[in-house]
C-alpha positions in Angstrom: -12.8 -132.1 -112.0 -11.3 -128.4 -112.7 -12.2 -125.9 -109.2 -14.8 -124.1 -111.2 -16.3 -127.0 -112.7 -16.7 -128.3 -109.4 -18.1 -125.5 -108.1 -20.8 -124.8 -110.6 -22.1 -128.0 -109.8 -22.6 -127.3 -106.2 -24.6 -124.6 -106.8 -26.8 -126.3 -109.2 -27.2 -128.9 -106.4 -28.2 -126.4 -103.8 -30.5 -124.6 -106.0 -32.5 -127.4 -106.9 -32.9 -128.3 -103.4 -33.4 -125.0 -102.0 -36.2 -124.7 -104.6 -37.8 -127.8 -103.9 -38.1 -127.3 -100.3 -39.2 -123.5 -100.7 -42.1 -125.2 -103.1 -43.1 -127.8 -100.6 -43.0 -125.6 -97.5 -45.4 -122.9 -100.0 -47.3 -125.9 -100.9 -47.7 -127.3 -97.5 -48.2 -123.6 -95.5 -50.0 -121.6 -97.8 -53.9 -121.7 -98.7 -55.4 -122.7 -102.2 -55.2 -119.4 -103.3 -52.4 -118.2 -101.8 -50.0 -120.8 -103.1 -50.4 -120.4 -107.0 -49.8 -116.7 -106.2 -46.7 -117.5 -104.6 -44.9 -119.9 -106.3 -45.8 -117.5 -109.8 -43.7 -115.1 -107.9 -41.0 -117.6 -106.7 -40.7 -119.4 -110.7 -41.5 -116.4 -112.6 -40.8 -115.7 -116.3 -40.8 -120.1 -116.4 -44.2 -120.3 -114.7 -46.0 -118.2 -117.4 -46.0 -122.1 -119.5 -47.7 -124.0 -116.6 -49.6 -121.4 -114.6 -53.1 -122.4 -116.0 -52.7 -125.7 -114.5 -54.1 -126.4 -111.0 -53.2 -128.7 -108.5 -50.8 -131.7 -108.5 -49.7 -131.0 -111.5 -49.0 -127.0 -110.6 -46.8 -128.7 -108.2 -44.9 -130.7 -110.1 -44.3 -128.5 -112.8 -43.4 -126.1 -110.5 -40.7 -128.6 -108.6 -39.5 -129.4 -112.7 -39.5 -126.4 -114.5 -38.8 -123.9 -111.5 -35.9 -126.1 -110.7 -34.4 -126.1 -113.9 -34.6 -122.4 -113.8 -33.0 -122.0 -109.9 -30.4 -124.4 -111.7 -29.3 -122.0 -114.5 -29.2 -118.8 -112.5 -26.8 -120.3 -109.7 -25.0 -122.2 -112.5 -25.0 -118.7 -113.8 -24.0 -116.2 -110.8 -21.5 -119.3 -109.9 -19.8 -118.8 -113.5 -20.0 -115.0 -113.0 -18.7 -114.3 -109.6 -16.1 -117.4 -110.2 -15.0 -115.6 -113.9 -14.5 -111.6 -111.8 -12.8 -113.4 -109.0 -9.6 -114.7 -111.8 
């Protein structure tokens, strides 16, 4: 697997998990109001499809979708940073 390759899918890795632990610890911490609030804020544009749900399933679309997201954009900055570095 080429450098950049390899990279890219590092970061994917740590952004899904550094999302999913952010979502759990919000889950966990915050209060039933507090939490929607938050994770909007954390999973932004995506959350505008799931944010009339309550719940478990807030949750878990949260931990899918908001995942996916975190995934692109350090997939994304990796690609970026890695192509101005050449």
């Amino acid at each position: 697997m080429r450098p950049a390759r390899r990279a890219m899918v590092v970061a994917v890795a740590v952004g899904v998990v550094l999302h999913t632990f952010t979502v759990l610890w919000v889950w966990h911490a915050w209060g039933y109001f507090g939490r929607g609030n938050v994770l909007a804020w954390l999973d932004f544009p995506v959350c505008l499809a799931y944010l009339q749900l309550e719940g478990r399933p807030l949750l878990l679309w949260s931990l899918a979708a908001g995942g996916l997201q975190w995934a692109a954009i350090a997939a994304g900055l990796t690609w970026l940073v890695g192509r101005s570095v050449r």
